[in-house]
N, C-alpha and C positions, 0 to 999 in steps of 0.2 A: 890607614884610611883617614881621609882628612875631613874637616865637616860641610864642605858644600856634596861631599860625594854623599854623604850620609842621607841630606836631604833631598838627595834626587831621589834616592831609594826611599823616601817616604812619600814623597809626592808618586814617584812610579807605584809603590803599594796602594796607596790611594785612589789613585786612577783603575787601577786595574779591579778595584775592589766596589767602586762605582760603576764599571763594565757589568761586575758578574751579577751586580744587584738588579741592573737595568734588563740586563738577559731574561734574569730567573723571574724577576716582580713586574714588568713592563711587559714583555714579549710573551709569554704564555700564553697558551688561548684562553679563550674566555670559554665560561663556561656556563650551562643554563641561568643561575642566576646570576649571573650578569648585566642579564637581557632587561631590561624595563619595561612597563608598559608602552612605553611613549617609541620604541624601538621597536614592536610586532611589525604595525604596518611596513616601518622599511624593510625589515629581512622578509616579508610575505610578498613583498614586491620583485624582490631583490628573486626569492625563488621563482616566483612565477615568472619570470622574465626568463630565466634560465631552465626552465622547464620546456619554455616557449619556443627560445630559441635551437632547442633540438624536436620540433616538433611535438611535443605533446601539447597538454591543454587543461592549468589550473589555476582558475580565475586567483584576482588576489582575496575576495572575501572566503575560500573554499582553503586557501593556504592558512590565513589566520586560524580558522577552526581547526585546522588540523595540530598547528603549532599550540594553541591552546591546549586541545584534549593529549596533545605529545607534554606538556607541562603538566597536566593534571596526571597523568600515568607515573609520571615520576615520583610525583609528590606522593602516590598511593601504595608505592611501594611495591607497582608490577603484578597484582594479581592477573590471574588468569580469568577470563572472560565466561561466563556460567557455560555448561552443556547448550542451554537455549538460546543462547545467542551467536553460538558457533556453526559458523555455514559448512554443511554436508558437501558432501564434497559434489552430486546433483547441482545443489543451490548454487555454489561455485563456478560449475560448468555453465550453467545458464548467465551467469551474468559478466562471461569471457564471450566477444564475440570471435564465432571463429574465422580463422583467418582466409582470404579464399588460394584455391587452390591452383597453381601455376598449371596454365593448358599441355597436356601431352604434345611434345613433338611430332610433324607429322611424318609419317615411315618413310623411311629414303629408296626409292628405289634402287636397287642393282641391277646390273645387265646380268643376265645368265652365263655361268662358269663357260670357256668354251671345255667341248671333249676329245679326245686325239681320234677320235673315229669319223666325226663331222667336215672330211675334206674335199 
């Protein structure tokens, strides 16, 4: 093996070793802290827009709060919310509206069977 070949194979390791750093340390997702303060409003826009655009309906100051108390949940280590502030499953019902109900078809009329006696 002569030495220009030698140093393609270090530059080829090189490179390729540049790839897998760029993959694993560049490309990843990002993850809650990440996110900075200066970054809430775009991604609460960013969701509401996309909320919006399949019809629903969540202003962007109602997504920041949410994204907020979704930051403070983490940080608290996911406890469970007391008995008293857990909605009954009543409470629940009441604050789904229901859906309305598609109208009955109306009856199709039939002609009556003929009988082999009616000639």
């Amino acid at each position: 093996m002569n030495d220009g070949f030698a140093w393609w194979l270090i530059v080829l390791g090189i490179a390729i070793g540049v790839g897998l750093v760029w993959v694993f340390a560049v490309r990843l997702p990002r993850t809650e802290s990440d996110v900075g303060p200066s970054e809430v409003p775009i991604e609460a826009d960013w969701i509401s827009r996309n909320i919006e655009s399949y019809g629903g309906l969540a202003p962007q100051p109602l997504v920041e709060e949410v994204l907020e108390l979704h930051r403070q949940y983490l940080a608290t280590g996911a406890t469970p919310l007391p008995p008293a502030w857990q909605p009954g499953v009543a409470q629940a019902a009441s604050l789904v509206e229901p859906s309305p109900q598609p109208a009955a078809p109306p009856p199709v009329d039939t002609p009556p069977a003929n009988t082999a006696g009616d000639d």
